[in-house]
PDB file of N, CA, C and O in Angstrom:
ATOM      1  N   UNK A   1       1.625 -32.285  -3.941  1.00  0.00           N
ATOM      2  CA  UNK A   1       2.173 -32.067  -2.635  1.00  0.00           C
ATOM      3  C   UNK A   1       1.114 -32.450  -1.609  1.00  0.00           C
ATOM      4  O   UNK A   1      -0.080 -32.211  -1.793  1.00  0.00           O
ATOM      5  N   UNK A   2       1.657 -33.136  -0.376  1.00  0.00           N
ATOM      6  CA  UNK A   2       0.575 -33.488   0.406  1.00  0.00           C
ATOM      7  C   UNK A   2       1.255 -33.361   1.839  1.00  0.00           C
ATOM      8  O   UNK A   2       2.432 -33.713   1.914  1.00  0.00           O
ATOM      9  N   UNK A   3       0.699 -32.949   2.837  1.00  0.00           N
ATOM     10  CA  UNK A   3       0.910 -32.523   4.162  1.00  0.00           C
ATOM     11  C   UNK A   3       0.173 -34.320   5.167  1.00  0.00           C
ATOM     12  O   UNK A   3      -1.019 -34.599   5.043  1.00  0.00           O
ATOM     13  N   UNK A   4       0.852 -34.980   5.783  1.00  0.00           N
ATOM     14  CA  UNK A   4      -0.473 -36.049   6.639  1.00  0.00           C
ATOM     15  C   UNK A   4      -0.747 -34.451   7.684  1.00  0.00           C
ATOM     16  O   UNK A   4      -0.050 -33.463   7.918  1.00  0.00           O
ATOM     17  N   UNK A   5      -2.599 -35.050   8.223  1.00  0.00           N
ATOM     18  CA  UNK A   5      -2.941 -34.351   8.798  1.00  0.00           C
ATOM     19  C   UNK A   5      -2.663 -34.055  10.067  1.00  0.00           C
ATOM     20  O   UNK A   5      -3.102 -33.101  10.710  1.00  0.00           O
ATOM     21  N   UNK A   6      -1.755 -35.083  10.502  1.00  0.00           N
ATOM     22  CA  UNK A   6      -1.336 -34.856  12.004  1.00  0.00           C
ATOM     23  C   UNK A   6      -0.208 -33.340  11.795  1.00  0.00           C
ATOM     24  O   UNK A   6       0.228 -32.859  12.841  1.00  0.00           O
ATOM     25  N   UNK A   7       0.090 -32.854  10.817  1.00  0.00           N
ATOM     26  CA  UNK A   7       1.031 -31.878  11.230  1.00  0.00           C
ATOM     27  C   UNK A   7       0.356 -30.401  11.546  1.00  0.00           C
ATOM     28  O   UNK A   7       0.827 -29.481  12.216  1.00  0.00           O
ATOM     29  N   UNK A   8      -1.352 -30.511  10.591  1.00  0.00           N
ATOM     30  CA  UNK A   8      -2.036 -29.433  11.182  1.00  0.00           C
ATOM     31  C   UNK A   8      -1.971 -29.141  12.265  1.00  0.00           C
ATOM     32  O   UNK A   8      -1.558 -28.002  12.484  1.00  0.00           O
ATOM     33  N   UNK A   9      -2.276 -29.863  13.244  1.00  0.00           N
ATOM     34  CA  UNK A   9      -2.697 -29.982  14.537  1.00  0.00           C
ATOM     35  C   UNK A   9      -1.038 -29.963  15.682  1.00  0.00           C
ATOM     36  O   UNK A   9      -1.013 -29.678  16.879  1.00  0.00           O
ATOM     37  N   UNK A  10      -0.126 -30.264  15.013  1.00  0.00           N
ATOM     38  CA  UNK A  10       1.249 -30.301  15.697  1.00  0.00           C
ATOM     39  C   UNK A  10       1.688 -29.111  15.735  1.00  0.00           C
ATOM     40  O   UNK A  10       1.947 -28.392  16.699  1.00  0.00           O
ATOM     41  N   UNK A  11       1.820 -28.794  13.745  1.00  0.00           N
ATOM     42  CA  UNK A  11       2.683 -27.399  13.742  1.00  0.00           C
ATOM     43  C   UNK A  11       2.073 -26.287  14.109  1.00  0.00           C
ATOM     44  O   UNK A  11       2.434 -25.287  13.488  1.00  0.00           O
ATOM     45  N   UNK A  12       1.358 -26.158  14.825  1.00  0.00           N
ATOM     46  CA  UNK A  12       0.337 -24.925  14.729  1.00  0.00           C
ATOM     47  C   UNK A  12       0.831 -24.174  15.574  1.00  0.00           C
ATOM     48  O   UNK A  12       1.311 -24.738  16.557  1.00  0.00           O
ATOM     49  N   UNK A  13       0.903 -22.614  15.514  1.00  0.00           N
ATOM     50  CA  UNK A  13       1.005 -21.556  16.873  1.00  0.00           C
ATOM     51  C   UNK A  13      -0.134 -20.603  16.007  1.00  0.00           C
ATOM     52  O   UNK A  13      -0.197 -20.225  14.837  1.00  0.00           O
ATOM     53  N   UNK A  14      -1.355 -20.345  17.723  1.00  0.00           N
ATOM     54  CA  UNK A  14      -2.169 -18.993  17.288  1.00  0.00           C
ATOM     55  C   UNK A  14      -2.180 -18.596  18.590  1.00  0.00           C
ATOM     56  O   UNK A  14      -1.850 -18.975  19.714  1.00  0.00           O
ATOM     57  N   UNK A  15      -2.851 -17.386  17.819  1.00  0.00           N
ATOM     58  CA  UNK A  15      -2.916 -16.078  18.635  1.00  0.00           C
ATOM     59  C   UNK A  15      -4.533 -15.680  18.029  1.00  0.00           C
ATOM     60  O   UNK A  15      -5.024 -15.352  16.949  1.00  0.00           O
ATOM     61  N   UNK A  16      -5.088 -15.974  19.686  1.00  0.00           N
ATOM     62  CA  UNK A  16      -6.196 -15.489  20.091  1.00  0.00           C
ATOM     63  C   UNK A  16      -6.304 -13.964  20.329  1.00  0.00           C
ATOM     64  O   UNK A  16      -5.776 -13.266  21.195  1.00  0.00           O
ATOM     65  N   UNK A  17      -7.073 -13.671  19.393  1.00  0.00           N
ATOM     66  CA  UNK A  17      -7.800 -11.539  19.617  1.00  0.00           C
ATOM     67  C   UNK A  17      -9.155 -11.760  19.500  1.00  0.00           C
ATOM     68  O   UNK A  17      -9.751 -12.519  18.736  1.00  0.00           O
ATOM     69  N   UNK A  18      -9.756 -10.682  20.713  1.00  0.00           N
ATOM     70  CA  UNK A  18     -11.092 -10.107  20.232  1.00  0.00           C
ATOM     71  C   UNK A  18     -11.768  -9.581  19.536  1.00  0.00           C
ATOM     72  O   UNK A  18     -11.627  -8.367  19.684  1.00  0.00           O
ATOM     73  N   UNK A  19     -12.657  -9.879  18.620  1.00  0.00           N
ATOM     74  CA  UNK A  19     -12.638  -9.353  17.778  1.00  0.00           C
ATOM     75  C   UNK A  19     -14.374  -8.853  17.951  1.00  0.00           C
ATOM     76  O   UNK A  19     -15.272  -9.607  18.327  1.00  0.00           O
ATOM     77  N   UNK A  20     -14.539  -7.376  17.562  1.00  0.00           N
ATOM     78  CA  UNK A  20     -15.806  -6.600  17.793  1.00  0.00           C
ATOM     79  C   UNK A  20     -17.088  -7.560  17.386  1.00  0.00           C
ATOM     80  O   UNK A  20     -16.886  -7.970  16.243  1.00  0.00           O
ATOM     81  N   UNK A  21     -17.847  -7.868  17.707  1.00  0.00           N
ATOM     82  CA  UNK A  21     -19.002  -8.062  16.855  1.00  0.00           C
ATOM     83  C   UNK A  21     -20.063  -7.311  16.634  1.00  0.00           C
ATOM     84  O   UNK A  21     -20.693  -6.769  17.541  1.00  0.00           O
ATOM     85  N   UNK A  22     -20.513  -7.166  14.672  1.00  0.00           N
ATOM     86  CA  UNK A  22     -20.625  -6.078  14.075  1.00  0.00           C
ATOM     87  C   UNK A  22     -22.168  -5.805  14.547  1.00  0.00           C
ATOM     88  O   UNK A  22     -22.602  -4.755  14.072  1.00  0.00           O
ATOM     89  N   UNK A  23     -22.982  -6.428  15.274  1.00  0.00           N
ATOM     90  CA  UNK A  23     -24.239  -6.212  15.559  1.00  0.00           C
ATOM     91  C   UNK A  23     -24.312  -5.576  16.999  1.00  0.00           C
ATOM     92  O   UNK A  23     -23.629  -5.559  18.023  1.00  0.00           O
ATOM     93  N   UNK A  24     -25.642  -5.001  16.481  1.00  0.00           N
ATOM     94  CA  UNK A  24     -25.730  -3.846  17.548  1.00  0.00           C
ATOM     95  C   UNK A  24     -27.016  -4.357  18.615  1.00  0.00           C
ATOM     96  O   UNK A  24     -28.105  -4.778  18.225  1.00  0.00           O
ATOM     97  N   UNK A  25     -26.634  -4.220  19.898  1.00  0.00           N
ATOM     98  CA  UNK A  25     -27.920  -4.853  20.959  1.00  0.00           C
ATOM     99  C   UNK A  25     -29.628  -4.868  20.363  1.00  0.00           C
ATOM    100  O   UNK A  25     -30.647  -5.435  20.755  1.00  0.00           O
ATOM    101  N   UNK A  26     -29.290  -3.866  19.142  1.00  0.00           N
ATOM    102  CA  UNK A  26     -30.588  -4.512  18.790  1.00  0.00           C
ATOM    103  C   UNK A  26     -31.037  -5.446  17.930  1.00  0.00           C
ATOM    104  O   UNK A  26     -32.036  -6.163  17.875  1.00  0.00           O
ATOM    105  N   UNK A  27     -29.864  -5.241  17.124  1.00  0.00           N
ATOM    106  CA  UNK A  27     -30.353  -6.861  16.423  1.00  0.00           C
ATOM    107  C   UNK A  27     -29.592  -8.378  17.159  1.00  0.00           C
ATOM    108  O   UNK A  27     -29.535  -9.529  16.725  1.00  0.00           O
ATOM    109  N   UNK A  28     -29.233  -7.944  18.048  1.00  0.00           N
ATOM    110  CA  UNK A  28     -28.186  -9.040  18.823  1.00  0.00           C
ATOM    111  C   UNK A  28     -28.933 -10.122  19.567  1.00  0.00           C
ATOM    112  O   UNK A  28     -29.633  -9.749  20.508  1.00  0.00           O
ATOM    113  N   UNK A  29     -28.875 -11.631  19.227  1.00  0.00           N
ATOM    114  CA  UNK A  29     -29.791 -12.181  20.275  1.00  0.00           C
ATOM    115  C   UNK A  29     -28.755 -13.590  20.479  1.00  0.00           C
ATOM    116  O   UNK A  29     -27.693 -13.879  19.929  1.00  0.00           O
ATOM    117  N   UNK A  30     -29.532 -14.271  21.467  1.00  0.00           N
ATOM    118  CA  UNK A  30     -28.435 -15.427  21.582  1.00  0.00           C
ATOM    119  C   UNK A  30     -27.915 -16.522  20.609  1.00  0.00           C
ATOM    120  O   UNK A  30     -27.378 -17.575  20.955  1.00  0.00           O
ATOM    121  N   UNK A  31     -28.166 -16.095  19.298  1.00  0.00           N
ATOM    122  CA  UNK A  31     -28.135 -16.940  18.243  1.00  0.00           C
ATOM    123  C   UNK A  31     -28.456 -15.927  16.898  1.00  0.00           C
ATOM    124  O   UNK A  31     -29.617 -15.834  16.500  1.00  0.00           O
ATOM    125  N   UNK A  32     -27.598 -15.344  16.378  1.00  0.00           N
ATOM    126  CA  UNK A  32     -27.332 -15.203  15.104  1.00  0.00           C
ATOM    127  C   UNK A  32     -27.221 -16.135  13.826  1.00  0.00           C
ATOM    128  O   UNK A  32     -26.119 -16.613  13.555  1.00  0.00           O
ATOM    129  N   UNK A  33     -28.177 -16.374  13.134  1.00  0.00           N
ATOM    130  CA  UNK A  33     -27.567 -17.749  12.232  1.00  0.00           C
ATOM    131  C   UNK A  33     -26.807 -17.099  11.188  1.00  0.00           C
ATOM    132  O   UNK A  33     -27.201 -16.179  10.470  1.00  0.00           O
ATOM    133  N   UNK A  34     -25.441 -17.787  11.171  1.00  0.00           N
ATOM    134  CA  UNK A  34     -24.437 -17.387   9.760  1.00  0.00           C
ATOM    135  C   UNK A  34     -25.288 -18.306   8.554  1.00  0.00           C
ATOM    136  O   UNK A  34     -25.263 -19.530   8.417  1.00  0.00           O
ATOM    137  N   UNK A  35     -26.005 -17.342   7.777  1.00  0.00           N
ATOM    138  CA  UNK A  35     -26.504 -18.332   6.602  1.00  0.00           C
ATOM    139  C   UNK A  35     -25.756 -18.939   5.650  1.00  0.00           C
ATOM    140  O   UNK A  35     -25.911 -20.059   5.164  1.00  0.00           O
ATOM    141  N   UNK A  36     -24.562 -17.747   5.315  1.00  0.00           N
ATOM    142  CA  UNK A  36     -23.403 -18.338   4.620  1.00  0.00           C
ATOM    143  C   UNK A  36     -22.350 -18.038   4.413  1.00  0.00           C
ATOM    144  O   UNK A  36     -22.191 -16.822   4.522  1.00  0.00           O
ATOM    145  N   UNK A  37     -21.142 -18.796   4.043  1.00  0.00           N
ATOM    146  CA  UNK A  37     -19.356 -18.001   4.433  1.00  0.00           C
ATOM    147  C   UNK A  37     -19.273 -17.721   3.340  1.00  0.00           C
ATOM    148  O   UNK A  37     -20.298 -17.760   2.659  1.00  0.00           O
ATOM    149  N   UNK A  38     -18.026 -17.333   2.750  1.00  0.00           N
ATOM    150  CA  UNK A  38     -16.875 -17.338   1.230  1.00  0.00           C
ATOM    151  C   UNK A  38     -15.262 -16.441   1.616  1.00  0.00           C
ATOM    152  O   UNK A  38     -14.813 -15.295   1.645  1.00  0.00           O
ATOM    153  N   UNK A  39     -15.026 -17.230   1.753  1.00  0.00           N
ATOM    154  CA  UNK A  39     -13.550 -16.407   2.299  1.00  0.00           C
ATOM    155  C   UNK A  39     -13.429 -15.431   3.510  1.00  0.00           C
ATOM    156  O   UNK A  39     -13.131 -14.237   3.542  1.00  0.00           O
ATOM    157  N   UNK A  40     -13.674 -16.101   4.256  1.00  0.00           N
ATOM    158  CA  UNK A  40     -13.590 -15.747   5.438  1.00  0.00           C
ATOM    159  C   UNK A  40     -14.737 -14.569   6.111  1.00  0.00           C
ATOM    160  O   UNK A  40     -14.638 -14.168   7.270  1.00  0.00           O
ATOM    161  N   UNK A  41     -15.782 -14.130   5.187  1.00  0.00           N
ATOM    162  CA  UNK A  41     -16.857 -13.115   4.933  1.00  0.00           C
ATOM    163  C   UNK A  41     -18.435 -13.936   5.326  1.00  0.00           C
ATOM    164  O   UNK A  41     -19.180 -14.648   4.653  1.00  0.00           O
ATOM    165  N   UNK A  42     -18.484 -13.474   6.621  1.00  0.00           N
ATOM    166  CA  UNK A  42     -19.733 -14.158   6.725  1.00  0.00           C
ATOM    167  C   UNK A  42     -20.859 -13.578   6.602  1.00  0.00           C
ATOM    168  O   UNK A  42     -20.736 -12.428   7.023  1.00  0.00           O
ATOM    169  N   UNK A  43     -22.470 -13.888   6.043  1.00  0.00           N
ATOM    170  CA  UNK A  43     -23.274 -13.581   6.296  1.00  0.00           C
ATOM    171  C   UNK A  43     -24.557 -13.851   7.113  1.00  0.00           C
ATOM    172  O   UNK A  43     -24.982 -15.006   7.158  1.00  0.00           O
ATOM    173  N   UNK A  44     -25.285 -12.726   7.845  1.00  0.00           N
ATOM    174  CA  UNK A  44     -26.111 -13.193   8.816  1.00  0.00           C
ATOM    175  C   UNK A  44     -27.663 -13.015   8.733  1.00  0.00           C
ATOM    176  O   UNK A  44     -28.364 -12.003   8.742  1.00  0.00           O
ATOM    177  N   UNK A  45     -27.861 -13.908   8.676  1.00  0.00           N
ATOM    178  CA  UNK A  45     -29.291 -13.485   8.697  1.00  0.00           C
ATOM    179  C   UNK A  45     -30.073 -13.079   9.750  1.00  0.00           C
ATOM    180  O   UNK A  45     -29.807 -13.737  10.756  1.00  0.00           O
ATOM    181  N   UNK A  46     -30.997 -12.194   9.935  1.00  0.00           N
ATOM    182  CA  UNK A  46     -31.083 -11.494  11.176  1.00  0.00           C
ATOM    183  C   UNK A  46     -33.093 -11.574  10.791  1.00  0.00           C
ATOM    184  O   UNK A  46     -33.553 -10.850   9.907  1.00  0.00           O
ATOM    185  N   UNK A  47     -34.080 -12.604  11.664  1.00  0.00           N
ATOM    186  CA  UNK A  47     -35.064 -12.396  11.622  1.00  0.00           C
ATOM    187  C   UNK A  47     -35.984 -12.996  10.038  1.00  0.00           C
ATOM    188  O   UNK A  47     -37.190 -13.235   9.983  1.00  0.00           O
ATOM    189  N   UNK A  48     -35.037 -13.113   8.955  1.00  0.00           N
ATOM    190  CA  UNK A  48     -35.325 -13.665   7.144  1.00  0.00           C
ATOM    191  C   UNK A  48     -35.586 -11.995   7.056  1.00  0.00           C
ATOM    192  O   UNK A  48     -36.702 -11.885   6.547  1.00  0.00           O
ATOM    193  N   UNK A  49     -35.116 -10.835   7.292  1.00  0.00           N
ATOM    194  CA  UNK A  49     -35.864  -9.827   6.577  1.00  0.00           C
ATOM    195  C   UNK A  49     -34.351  -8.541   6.507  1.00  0.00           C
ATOM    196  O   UNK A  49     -34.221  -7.721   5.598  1.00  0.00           O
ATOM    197  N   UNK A  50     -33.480  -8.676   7.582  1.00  0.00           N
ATOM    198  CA  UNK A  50     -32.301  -8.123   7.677  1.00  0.00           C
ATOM    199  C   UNK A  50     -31.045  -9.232   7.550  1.00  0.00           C
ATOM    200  O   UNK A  50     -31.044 -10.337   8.092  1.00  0.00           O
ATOM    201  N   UNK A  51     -29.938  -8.659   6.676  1.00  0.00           N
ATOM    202  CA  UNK A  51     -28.455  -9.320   6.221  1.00  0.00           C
ATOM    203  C   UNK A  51     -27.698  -8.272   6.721  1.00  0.00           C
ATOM    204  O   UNK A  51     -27.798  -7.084   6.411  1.00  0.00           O
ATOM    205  N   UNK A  52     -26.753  -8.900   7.698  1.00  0.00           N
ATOM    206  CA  UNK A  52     -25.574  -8.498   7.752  1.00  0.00           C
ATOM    207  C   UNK A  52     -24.528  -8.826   6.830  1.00  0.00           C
ATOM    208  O   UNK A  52     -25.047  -9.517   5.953  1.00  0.00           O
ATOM    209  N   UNK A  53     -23.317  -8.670   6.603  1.00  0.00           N
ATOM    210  CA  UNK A  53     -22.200  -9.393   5.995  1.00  0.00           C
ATOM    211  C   UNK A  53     -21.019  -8.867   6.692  1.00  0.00           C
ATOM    212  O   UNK A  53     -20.760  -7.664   6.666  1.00  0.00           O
ATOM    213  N   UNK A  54     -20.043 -10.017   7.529  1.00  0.00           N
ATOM    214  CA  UNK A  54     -18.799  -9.291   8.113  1.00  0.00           C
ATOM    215  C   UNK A  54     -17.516  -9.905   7.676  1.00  0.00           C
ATOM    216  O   UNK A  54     -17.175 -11.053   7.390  1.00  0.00           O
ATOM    217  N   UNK A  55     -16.991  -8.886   7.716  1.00  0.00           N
ATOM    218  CA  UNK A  55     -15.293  -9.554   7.074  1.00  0.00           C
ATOM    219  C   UNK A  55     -14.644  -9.453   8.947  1.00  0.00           C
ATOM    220  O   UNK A  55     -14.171  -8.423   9.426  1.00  0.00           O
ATOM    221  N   UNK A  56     -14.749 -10.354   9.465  1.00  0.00           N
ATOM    222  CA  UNK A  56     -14.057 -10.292  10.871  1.00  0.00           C
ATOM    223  C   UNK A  56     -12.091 -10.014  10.824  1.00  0.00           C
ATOM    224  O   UNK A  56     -11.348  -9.582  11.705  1.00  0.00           O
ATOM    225  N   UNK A  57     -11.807 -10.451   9.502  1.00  0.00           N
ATOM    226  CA  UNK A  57     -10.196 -10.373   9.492  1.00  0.00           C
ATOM    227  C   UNK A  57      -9.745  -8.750   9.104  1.00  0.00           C
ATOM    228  O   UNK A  57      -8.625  -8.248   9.197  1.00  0.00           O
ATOM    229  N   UNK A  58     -10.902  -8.181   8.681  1.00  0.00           N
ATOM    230  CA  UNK A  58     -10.736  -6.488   8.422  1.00  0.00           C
ATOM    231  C   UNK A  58     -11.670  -5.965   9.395  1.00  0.00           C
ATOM    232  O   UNK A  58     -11.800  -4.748   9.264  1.00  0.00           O
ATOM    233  N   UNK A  59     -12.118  -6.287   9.994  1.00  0.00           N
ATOM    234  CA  UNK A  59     -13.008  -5.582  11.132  1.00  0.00           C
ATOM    235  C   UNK A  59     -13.793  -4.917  10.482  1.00  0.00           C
ATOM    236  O   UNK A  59     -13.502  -3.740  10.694  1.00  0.00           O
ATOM    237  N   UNK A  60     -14.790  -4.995   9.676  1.00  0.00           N
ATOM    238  CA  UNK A  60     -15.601  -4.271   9.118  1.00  0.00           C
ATOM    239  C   UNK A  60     -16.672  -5.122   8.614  1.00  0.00           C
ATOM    240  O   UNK A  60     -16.400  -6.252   8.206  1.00  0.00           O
ATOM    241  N   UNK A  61     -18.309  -4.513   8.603  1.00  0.00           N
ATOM    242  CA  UNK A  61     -19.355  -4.771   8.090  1.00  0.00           C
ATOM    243  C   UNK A  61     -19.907  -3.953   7.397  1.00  0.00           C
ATOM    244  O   UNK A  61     -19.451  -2.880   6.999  1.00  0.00           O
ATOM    245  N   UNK A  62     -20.959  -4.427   7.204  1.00  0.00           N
ATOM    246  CA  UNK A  62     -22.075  -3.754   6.154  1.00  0.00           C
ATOM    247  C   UNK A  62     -23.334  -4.476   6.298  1.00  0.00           C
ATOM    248  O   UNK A  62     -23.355  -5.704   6.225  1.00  0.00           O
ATOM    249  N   UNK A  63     -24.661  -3.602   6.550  1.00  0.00           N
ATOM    250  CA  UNK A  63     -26.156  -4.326   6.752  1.00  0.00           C
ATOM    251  C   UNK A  63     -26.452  -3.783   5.338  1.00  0.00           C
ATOM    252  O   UNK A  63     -26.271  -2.733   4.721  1.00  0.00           O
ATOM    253  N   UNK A  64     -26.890  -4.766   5.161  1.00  0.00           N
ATOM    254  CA  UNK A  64     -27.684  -4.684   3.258  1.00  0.00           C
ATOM    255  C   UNK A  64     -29.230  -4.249   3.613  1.00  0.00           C
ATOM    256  O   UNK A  64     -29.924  -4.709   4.519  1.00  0.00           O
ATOM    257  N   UNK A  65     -29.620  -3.128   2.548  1.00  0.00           N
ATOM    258  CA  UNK A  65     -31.101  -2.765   2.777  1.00  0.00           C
ATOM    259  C   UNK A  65     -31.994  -4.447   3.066  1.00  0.00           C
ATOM    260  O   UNK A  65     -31.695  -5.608   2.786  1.00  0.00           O
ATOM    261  N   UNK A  66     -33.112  -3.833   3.719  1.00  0.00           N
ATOM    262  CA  UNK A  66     -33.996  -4.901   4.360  1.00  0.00           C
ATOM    263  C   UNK A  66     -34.823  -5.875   3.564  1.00  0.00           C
ATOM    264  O   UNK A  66     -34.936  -5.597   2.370  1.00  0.00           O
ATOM    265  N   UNK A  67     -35.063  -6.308   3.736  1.00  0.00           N
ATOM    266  CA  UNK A  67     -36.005  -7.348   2.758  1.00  0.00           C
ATOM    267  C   UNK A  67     -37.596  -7.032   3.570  1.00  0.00           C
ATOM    268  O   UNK A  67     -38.044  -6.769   4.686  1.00  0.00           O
ATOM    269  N   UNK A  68     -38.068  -7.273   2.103  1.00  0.00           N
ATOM    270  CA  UNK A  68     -39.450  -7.780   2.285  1.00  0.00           C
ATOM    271  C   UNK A  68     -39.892  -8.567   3.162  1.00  0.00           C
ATOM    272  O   UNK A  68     -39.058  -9.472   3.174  1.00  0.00           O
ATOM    273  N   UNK A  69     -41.037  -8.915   4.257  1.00  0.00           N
ATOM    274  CA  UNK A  69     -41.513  -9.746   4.670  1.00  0.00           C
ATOM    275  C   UNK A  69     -41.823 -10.681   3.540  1.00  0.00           C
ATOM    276  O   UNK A  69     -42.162 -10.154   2.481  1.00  0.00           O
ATOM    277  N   UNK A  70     -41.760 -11.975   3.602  1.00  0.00           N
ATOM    278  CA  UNK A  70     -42.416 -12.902   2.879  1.00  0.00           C
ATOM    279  C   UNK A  70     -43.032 -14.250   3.564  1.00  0.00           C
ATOM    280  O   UNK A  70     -42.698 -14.508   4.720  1.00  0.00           O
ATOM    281  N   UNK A  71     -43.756 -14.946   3.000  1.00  0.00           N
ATOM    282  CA  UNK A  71     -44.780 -15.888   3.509  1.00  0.00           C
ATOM    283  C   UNK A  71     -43.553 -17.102   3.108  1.00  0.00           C
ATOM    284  O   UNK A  71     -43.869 -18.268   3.344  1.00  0.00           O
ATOM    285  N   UNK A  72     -42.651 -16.926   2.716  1.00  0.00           N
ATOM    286  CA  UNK A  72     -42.456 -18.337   2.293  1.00  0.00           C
ATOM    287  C   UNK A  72     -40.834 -18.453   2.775  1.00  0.00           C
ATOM    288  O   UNK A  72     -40.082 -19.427   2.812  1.00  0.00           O
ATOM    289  N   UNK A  73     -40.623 -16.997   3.136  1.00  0.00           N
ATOM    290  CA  UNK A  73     -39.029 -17.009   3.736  1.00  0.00           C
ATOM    291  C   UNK A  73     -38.409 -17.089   2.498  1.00  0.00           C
ATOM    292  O   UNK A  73     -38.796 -17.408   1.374  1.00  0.00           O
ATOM    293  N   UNK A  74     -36.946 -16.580   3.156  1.00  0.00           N
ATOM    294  CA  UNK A  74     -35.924 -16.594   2.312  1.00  0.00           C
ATOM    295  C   UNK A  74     -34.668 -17.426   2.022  1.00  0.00           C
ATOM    296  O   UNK A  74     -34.646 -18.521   2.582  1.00  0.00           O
ATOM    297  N   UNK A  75     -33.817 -17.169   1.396  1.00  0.00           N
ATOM    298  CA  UNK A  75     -32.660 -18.904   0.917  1.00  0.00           C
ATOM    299  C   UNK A  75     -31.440 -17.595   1.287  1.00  0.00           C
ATOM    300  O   UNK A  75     -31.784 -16.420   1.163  1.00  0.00           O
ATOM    301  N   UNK A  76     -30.049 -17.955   1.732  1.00  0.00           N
ATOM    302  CA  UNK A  76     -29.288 -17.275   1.354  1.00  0.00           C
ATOM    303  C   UNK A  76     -27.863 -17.739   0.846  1.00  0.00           C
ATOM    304  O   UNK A  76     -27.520 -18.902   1.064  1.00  0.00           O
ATOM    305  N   UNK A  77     -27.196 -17.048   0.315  1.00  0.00           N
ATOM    306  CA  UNK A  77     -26.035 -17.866  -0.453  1.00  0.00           C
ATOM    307  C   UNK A  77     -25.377 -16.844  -1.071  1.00  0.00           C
ATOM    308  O   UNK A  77     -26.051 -15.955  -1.590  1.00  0.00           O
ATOM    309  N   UNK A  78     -23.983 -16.797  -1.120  1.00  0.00           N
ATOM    310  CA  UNK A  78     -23.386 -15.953  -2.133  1.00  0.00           C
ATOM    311  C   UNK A  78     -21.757 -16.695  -2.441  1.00  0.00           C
ATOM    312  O   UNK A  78     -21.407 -17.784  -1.985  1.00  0.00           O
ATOM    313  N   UNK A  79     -21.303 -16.209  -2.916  1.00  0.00           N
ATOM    314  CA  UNK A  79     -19.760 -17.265  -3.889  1.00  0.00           C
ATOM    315  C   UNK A  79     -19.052 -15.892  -4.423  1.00  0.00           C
ATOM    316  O   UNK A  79     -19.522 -14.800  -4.744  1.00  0.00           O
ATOM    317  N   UNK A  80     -18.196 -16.227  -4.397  1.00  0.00           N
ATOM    318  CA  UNK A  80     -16.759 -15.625  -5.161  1.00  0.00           C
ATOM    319  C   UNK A  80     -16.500 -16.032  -6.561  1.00  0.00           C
ATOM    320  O   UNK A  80     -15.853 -17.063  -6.747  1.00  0.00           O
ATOM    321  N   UNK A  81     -17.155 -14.981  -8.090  1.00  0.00           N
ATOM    322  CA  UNK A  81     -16.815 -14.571  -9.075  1.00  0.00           C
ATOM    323  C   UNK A  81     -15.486 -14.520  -9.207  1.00  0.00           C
ATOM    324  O   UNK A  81     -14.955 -13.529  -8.707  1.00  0.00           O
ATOM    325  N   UNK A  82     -14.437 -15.698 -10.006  1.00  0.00           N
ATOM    326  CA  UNK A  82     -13.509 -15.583 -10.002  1.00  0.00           C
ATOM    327  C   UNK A  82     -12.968 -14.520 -11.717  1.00  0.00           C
ATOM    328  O   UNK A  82     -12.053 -13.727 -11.937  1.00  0.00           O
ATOM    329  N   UNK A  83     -13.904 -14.981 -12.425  1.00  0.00           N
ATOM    330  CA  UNK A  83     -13.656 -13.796 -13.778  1.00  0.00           C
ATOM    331  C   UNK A  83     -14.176 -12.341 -13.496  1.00  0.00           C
ATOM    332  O   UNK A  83     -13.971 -11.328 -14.164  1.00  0.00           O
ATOM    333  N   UNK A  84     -14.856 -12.482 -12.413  1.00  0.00           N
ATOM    334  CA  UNK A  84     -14.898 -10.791 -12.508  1.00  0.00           C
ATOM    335  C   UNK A  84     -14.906 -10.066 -11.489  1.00  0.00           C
ATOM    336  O   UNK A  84     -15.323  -8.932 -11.254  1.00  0.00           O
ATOM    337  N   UNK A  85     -14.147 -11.233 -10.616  1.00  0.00           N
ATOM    338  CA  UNK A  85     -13.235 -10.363  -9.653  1.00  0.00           C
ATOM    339  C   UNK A  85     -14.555  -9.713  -7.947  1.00  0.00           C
ATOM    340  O   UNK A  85     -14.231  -8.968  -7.022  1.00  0.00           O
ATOM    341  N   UNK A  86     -15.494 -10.179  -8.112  1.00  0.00           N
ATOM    342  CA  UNK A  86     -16.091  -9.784  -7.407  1.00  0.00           C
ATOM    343  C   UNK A  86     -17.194 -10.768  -6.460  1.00  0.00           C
ATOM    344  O   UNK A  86     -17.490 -11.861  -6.942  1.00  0.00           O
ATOM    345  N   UNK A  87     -17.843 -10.338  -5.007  1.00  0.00           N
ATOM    346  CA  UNK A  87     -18.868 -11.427  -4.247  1.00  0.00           C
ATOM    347  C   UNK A  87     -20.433 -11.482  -4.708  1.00  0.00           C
ATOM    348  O   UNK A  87     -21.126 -10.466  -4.762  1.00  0.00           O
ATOM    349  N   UNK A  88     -20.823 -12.557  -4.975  1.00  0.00           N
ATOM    350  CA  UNK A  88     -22.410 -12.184  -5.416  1.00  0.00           C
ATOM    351  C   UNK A  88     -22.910 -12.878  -4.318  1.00  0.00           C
ATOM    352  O   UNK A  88     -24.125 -12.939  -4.128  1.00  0.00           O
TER     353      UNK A  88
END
């Protein structure tokens, strides 16, 4: 089955909402980098030493304990476990 792409862009109706953002004025600066998505679940890296992770379509987050300072920085990445059902 195949859609041409002009109908994305034709058939479309949205609806714009505000949606909270999960950081708080103190970790808030003019640039949050999303290090990485997976279904709609983003994560943020905040400084290489604090992770956020937000599900914006459930309105809800979670800050993951802090990291270590390190000399060499950090990588981030996570994927969707489809056999066991869970995000790493």
């Amino acid at each position: 089955m195949s859609y041409p792409l002009s109908s994305i862009f034709t058939d479309v109706t949205a609806t714009a909402m505000q949606l909270e953002y999960p950081l708080t004025k103190q970790y808030r600066r003019c640039f949050d980098p999303i290090a990485a998505s997976c279904h709609g679940i983003l994560l943020f890296a905040i400084d290489n030493v604090s992770v956020v992770l937000w599900n914006p379509s459930i309105r809800k987050f979670t800050k993951l304990p802090s990291l270590e300072e390190s000399l060499y920085g950090y990588g981030f990445s996570f994927g969707y476990d489809h056999s066991g059902d869970s995000y790493k």
